[in-house]
VEXMIMAR-661382 format. One record per residue: x, y, z of N, C-alpha, C in turn; residue number from 0. Coordinates in Angstrom, 2 decimals. Layout:
N
      nu      nv      nw     cau     cav     caw      cu      cv      cw   k
       X       Y       Z       X       Y       Z       X       Y       Z NUM
...
//
This chain:
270
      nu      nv      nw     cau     cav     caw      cu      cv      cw   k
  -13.07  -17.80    7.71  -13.22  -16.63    6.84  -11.96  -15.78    6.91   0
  -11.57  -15.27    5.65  -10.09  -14.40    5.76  -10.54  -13.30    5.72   1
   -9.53  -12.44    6.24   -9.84  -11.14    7.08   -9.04  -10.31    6.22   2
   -9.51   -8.21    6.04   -8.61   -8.10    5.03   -8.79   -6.77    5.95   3
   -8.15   -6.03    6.49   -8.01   -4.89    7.24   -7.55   -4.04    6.07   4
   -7.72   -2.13    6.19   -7.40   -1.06    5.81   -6.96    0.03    6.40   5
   -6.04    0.03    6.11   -4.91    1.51    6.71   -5.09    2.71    5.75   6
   -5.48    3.91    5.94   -5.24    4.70    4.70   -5.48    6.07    5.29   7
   -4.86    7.18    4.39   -5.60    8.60    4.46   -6.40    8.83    4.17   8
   -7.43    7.54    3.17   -8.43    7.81    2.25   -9.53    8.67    3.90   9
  -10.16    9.66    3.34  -11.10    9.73    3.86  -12.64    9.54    3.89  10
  -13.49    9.05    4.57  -14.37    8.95    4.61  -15.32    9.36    3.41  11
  -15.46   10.92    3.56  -16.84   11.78    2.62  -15.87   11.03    1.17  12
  -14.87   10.57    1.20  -14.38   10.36   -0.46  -14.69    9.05   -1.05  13
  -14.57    8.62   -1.99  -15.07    7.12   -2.86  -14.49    6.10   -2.84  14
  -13.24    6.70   -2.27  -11.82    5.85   -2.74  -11.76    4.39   -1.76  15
  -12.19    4.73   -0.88  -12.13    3.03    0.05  -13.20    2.49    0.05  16
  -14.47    2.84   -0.44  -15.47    2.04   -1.12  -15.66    1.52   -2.15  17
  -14.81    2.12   -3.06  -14.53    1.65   -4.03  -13.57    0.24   -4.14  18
  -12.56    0.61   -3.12  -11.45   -0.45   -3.23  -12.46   -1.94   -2.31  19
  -12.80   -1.40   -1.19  -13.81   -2.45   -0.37  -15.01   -3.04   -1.48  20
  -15.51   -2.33   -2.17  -16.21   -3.21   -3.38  -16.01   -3.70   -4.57  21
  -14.78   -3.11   -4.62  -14.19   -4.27   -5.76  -13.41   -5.36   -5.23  22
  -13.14   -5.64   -4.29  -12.55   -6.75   -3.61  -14.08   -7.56   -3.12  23
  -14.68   -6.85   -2.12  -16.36   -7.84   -2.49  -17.15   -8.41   -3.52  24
  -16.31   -7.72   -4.48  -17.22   -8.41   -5.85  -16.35   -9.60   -6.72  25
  -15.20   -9.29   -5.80  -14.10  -10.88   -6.32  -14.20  -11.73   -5.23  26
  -14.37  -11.71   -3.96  -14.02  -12.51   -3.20  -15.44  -12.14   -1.92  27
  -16.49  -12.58   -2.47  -17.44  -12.01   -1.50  -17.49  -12.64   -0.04  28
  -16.75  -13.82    0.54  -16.94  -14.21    1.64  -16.11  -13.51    2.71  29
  -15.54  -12.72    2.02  -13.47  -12.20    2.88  -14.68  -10.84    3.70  30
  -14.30  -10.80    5.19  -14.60  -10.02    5.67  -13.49   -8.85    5.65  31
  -14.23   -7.62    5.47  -13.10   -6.05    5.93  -13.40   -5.33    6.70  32
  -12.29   -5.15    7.54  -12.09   -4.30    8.34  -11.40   -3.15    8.87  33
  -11.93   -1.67    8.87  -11.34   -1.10    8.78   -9.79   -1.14   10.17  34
   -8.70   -0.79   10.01   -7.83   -0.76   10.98   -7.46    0.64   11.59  35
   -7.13    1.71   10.65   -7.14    3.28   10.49   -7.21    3.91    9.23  36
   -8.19    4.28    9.39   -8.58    5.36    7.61   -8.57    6.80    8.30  37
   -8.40    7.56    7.03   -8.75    9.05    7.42   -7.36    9.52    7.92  38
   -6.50    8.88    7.96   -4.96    9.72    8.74   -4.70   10.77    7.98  39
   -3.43   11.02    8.31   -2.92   12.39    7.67   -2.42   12.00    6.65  40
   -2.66   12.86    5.62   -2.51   12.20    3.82   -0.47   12.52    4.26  41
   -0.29   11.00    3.53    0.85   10.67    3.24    1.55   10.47    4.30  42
    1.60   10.35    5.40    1.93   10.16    6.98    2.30    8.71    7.23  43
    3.45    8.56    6.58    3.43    6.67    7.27    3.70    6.75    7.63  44
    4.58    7.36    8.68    4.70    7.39   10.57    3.57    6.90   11.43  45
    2.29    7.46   11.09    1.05    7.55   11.92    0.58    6.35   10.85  46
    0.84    5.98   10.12    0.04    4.25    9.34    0.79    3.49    9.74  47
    2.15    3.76    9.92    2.52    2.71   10.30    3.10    1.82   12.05  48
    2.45    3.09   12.86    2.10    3.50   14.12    0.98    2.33   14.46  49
   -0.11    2.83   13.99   -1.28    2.04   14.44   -1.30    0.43   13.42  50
   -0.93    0.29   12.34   -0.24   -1.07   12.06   -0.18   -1.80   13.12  51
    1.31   -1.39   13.81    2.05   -2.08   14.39    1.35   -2.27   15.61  52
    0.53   -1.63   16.12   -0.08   -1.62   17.04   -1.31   -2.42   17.16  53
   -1.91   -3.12   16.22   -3.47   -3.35   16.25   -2.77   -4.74   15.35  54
   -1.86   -5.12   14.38   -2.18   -6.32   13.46   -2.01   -7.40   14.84  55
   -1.30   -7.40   15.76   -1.09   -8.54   16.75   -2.50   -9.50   16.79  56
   -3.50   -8.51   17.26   -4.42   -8.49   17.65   -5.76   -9.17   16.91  57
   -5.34   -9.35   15.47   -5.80  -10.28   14.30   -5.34  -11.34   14.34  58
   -6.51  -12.49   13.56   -5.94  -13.54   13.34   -4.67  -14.22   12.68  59
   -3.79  -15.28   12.69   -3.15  -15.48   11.60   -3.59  -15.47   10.39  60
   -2.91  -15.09    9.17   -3.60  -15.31    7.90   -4.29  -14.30    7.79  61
   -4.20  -13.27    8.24   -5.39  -11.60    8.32   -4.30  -11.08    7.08  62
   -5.00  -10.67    6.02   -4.10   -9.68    5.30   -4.07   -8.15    5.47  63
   -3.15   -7.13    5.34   -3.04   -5.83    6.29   -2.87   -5.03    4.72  64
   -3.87   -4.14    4.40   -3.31   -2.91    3.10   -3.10   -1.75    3.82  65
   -2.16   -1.23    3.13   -1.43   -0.08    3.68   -1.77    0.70    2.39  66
   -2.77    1.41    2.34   -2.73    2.28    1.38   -2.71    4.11    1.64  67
   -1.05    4.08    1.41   -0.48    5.64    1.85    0.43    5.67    0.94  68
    0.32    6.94    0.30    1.42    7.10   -0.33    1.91    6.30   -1.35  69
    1.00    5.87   -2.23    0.98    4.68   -3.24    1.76    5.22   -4.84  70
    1.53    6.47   -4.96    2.40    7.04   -6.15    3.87    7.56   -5.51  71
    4.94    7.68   -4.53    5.35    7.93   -4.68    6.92    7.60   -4.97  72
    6.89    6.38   -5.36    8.17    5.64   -6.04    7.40    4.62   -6.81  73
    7.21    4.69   -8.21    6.62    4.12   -9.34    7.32    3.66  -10.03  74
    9.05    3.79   -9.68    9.58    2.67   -9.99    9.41    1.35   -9.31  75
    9.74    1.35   -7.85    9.73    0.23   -7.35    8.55   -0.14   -6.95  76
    7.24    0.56   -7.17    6.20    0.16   -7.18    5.50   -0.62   -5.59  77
    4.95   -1.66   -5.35    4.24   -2.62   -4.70    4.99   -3.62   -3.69  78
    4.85   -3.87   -2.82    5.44   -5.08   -1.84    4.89   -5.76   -1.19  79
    4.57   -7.00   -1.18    4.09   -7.66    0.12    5.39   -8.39    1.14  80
    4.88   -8.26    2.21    5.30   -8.40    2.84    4.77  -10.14    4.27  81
    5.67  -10.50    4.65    5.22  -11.96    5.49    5.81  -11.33    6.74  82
    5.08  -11.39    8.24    5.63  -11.56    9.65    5.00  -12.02   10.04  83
    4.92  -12.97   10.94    4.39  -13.45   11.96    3.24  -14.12   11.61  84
    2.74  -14.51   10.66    1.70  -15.19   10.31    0.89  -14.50    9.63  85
    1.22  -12.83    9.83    0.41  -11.90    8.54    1.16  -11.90    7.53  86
    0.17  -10.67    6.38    0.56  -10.48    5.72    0.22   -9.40    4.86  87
    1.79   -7.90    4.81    1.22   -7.37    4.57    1.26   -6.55    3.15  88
    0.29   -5.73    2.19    0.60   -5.04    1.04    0.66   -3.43    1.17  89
    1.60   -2.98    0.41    2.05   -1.41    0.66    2.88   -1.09   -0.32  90
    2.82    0.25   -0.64    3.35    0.82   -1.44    5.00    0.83   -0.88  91
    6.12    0.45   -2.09    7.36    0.21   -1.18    7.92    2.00   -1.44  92
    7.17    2.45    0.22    7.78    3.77    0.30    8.42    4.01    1.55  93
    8.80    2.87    2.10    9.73    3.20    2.85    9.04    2.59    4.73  94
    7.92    2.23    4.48    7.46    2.28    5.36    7.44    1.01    6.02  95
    8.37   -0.27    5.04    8.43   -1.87    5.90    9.51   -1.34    6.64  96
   10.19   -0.45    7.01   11.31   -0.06    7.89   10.71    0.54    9.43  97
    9.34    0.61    9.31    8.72    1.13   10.74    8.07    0.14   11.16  98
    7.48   -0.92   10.73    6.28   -1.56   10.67    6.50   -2.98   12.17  99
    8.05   -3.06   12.18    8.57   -4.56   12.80    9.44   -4.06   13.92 100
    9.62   -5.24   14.70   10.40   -5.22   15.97   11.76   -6.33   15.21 101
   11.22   -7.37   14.50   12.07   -8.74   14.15   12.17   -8.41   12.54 102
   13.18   -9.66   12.32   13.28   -9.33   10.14   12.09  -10.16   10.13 103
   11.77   -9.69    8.74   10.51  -10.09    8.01   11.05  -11.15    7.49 104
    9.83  -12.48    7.47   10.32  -13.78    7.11   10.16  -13.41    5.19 105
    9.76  -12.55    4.70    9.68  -12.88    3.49    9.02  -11.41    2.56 106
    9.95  -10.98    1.31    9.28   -9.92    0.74    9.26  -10.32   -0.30 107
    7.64  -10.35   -1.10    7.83  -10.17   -2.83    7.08   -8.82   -3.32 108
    8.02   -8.44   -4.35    7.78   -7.17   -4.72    6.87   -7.63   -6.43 109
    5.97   -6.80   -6.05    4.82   -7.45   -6.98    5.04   -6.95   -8.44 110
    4.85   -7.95   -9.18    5.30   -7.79  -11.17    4.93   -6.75  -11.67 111
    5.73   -6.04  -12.13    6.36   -4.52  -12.80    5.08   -4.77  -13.76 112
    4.39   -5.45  -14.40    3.09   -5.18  -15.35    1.86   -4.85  -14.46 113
    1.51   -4.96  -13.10    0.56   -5.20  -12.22    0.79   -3.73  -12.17 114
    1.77   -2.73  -12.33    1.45   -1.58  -11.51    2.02   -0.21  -12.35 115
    1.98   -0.48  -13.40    2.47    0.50  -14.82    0.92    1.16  -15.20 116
    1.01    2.25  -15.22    0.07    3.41  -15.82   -1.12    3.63  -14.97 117
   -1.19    3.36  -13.52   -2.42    3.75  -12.96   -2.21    4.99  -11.93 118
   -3.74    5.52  -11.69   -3.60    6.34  -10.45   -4.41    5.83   -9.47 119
   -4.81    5.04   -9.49   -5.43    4.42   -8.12   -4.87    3.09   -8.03 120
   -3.77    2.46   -7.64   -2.77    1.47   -7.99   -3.76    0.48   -7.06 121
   -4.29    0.93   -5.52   -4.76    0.10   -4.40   -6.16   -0.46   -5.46 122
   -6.74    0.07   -5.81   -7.83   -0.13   -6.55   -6.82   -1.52   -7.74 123
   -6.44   -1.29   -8.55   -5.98   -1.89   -9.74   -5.33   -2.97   -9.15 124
   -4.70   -3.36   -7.98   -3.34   -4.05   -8.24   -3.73   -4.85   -6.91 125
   -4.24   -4.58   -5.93   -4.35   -4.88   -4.35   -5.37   -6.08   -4.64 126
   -6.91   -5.65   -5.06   -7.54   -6.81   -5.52   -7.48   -7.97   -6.22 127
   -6.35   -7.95   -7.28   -6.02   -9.09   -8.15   -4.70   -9.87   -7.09 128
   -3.83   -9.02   -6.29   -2.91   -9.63   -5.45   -3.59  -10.62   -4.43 129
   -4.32  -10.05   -3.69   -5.47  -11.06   -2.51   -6.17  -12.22   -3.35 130
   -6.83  -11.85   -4.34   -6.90  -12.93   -5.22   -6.43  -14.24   -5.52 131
   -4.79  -13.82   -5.70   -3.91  -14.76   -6.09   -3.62  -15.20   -4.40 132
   -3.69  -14.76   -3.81   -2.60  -15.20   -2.31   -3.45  -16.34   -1.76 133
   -5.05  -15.88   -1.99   -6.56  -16.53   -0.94   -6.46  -17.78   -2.32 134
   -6.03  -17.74   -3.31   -6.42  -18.82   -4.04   -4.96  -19.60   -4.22 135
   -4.00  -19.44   -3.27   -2.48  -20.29   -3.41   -1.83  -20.25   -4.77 136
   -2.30  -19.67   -5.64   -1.44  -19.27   -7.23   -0.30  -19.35   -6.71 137
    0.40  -19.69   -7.87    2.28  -20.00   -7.33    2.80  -18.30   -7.29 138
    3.40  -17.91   -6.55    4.58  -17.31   -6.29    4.53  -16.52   -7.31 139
    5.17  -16.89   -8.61    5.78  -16.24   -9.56    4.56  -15.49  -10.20 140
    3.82  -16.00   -9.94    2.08  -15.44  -10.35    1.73  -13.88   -9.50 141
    2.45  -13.56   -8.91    2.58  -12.52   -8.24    3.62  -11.54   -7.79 142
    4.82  -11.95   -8.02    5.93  -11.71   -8.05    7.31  -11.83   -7.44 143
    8.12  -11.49   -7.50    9.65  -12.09   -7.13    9.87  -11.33   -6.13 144
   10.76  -13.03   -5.28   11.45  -12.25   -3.90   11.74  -11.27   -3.83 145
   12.35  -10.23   -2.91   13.59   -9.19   -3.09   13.72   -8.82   -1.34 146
   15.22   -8.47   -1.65   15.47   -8.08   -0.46   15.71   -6.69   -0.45 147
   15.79   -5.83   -1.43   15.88   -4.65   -1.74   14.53   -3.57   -1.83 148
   14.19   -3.36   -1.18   13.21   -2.72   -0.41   13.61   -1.57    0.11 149
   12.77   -0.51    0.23   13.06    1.00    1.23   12.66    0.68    2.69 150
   13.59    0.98    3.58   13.12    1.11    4.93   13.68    2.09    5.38 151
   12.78    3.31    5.76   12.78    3.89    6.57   13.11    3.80    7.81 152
   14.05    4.43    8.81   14.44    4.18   10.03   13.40    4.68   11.67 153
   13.20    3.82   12.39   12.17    4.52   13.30   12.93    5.69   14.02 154
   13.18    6.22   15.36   13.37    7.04   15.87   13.73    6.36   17.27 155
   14.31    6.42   17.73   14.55    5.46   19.02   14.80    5.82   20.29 156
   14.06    5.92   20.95   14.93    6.88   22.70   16.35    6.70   22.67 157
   17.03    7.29   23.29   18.34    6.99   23.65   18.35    6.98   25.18 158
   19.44    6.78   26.06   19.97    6.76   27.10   21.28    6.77   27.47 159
   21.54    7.05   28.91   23.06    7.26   29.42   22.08    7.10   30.91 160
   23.29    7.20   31.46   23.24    7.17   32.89   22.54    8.15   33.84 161
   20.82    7.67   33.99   20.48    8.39   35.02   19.25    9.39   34.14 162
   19.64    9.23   32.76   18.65   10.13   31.53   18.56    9.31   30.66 163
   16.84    9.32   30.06   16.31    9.56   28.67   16.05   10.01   27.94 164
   16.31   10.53   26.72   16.07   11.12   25.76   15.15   10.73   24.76 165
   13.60   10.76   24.82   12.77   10.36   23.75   11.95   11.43   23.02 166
   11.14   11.06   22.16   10.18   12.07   21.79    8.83   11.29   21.14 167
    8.02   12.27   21.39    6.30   12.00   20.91    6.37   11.28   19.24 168
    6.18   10.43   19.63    6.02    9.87   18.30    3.99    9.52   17.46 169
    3.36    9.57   18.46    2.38    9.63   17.92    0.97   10.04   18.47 170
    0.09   11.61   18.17   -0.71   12.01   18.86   -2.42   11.63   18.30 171
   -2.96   10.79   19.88   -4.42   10.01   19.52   -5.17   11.19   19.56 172
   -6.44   10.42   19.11   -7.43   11.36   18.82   -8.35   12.48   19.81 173
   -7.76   12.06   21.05   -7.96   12.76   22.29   -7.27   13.61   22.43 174
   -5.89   13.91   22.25   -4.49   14.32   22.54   -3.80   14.29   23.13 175
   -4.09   12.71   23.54   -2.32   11.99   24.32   -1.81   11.85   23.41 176
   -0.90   12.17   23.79    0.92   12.46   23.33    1.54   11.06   23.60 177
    2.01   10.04   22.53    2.40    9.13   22.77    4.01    8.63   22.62 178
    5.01    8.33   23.33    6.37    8.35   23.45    6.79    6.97   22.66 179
    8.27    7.22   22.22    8.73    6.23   21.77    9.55    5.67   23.17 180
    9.48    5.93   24.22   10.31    5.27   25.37    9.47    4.49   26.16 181
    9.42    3.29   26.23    9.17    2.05   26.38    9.16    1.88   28.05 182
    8.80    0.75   28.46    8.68    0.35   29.85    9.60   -0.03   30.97 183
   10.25   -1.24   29.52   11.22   -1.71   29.54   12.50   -1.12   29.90 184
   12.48    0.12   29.11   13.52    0.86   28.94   14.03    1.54   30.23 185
   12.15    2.62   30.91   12.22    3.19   31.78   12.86    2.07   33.44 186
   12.38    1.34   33.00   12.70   -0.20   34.53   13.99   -0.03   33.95 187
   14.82   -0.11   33.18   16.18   -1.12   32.80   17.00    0.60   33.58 188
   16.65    1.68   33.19   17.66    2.85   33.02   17.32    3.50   34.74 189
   16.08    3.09   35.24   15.93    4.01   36.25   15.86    3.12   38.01 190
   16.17    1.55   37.31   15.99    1.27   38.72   15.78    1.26   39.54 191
   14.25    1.36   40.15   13.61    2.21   41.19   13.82    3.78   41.52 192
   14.28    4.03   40.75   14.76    5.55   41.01   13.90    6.65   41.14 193
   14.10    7.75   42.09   13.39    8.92   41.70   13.18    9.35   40.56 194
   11.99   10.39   39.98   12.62   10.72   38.56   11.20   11.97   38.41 195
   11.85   12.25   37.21   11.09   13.89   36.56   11.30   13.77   35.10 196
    9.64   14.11   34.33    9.83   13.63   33.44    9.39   15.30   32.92 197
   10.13   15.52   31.66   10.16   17.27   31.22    9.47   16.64   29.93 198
    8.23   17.30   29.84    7.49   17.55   29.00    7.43   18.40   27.94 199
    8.77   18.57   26.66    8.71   19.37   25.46    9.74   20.50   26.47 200
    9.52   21.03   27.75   10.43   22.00   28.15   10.44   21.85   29.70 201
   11.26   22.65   30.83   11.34   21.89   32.00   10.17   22.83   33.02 202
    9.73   23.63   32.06    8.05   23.76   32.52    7.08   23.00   32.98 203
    7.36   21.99   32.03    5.92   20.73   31.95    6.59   20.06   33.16 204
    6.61   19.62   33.81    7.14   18.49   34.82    6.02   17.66   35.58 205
    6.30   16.13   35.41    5.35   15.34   35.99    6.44   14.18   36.96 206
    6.17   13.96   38.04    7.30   13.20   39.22    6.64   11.98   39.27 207
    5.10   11.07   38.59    4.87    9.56   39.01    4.40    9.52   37.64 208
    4.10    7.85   37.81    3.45    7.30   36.49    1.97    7.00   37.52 209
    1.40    6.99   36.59   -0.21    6.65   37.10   -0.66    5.51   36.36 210
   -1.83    4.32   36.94   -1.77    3.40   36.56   -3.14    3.60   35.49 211
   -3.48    4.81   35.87   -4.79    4.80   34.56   -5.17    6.35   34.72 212
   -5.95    6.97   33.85   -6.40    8.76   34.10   -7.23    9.08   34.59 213
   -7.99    8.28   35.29   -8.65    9.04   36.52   -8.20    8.89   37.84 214
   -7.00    8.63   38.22   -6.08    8.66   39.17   -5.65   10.52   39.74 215
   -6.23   11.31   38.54   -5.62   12.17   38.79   -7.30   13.06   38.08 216
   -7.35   14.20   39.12   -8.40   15.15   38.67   -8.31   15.61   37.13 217
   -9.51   15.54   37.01  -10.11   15.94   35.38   -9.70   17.50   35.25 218
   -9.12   17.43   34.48   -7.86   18.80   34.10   -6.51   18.67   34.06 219
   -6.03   17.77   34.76   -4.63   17.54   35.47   -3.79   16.78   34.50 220
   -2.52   17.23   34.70   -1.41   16.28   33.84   -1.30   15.08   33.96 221
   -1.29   13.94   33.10   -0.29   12.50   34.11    0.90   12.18   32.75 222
    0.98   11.03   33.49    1.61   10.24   32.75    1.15    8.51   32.63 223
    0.89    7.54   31.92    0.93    6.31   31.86    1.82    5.01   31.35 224
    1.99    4.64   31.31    2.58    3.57   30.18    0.80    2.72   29.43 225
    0.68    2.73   28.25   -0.34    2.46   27.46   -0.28    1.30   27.48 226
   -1.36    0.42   26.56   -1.64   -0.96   26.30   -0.44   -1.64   25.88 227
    0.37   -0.57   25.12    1.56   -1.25   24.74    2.79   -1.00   25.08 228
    2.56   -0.59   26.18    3.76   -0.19   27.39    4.81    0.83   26.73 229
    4.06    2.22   25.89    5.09    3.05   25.94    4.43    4.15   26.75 230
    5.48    5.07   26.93    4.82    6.06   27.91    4.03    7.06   26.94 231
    3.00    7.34   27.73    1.78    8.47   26.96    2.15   10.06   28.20 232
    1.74   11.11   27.67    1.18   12.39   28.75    0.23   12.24   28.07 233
   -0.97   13.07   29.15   -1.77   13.08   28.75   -2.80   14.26   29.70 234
   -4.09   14.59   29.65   -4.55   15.30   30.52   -6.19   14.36   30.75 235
   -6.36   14.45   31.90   -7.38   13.90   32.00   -8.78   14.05   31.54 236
   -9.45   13.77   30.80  -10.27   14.07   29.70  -10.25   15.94   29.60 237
   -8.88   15.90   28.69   -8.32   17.14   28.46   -7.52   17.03   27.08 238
   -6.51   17.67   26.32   -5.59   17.39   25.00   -4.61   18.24   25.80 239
   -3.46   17.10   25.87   -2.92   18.05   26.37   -1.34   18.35   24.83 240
   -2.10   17.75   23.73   -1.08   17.96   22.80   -1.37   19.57   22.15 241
   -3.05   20.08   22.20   -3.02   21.29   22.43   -2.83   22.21   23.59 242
   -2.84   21.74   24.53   -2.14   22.47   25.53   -1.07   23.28   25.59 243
   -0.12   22.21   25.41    1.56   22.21   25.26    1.89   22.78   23.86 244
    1.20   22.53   22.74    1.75   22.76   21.39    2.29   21.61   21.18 245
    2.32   20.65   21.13    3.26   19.06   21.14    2.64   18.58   19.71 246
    3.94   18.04   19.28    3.98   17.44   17.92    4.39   16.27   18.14 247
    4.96   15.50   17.01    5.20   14.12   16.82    6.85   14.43   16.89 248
    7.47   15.44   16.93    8.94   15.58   17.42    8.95   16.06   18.58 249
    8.09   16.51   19.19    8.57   17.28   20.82    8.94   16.30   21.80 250
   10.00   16.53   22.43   10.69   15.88   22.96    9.94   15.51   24.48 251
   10.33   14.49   24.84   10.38   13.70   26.30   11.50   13.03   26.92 252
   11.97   13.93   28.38   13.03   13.86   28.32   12.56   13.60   30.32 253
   13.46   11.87   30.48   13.33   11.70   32.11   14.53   11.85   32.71 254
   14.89   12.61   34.02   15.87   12.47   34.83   15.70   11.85   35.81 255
   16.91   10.91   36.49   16.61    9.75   37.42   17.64   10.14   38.36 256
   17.03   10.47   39.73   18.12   10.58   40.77   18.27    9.41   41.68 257
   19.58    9.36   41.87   19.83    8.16   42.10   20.20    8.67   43.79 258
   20.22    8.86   43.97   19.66    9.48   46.01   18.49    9.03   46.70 259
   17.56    8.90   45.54   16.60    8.42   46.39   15.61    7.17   45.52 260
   15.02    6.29   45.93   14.72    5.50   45.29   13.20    5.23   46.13 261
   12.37    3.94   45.26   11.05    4.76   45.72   10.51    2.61   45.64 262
    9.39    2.39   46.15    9.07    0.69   46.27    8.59    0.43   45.14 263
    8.58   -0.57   44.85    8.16   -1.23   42.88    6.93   -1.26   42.87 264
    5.90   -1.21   44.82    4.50   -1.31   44.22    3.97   -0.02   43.98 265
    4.80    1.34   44.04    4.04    2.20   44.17    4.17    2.86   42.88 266
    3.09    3.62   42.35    3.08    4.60   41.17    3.26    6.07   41.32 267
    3.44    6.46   42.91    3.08    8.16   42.92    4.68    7.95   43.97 268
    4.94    9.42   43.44    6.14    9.85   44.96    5.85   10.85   46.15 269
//
């Protein structure tokens, strides 16, 4: 059975993703859907394309992924699908196949300029007849032409130098961990067993270990983790600590690594 996941701002109390979920059930009634993230922040493909990247692994091959954000706002270039890794995904080309990947995309067709002229619900009009054609192998041209000319948006990337990181919150869950774009990888490669202090938005916040999960630390209390997908989170123990702090999706996270003292690879606290 093919799988058809949904990304969107649509919200809930509204019609709009029942609508799109039943007109795709009424063409293709065996295709199971599943939601992936609905309800985000209208027009936010940072945060769609956040949890994307985060959850399609985790599907089968052959799972198709709609990205429906921000669908009117380049009506020239309209529609894209997109091929990685054995998915495959559809989105409005607003910029957002530029967040979505770690590797190049094996393949983009940007869907036929008649499929997407004069509507306002384009996901409704254009998304259902595309799955259509893809689940039933229609040739190619039946859907539209390669291109390599596409919008991509650029992610945001920690930086480093010697002994410091420079990252920031890139995406806050529904609890209010604060989630970092600085990686695991990154922190092992730059800090080498090293001491370190990690400044939270200002050098107020300060946290000195990583913890291997949040109840390591009393219910109220700051930590820090590396998540399922090994970037670093703050967080408070069934607490928000993105209202706490005031922390946004730009507030910075920033580690210093002293290199005086260094600490054993099995341990998490100093």
């Amino acid at each position: 059975m093919s799988i058809i996941t949904f990304t969107t701002d649509y919200k809930r109390s509204d019609y709009y993703l029942g609508a799109l979920k039943g007109r795709i059930a009424g063409i293709l009634p065996d295709i199971q859907l599943i939601d992936l993230a609905v309800g985000l922040e209208p027009f936010n493909i940072l945060k769609a394309a956040f949890n994307v990247s985060q959850a399609f692994v985790y599907f089968p091959k052959g799972s198709i992924h709609l990205i429906c954000m921000d669908s009117l706002c380049n009506p020239d270039k309209g529609h894209i699908i997109l091929y990685y890794e054995g998915h495959i995904f559809i989105t409005p080309d607003n910029g957002i196949a530029g967040l979505l990947f770690e590797k190049p995309l094996e393949k983009v067709i940007r869907a036929s300029k008649k499929e997407v002229e004069n509507t306002l619900f384009p996901e409704l009009e254009i998304y259902p007849n595309i799955i259509e054609k893809l689940l039933s192998h229609s040739p190619e041209s039946e859907i539209g032409l390669q291109t390599n000319d596409f919008r991509k948006s650029q992610p945001y990337l920690a930086t480093y130098e010697k002994n410091i990181i420079v990252g920031k919150v890139i995406y806050i869950d529904s609890f209010g961990n604060a989630i970092s774009n600085i990686t695991k990888d990154l922190f092992e490669m730059v800090g080498k067993n090293m001491r370190f202090e990690i400044f939270v938005q200002s050098r107020k916040n300060l946290l000195t270990c990583i913890s291997k999960n949040y109840s390591e630390v009393s219910e109220g209390e700051f930590l820090a983790v590396f998540n399922s997908s090994d970037l670093l989170e703050v967080a408070v123990n069934k607490g928000n600590i993105a209202t706490l702090l005031g922390l946004t999706t730009d507030s910075s996270i920033r580690i210093k690594f002293d290199d005086h003292y260094h600490y054993e690879a099995n341990r998490t606290t100093l």
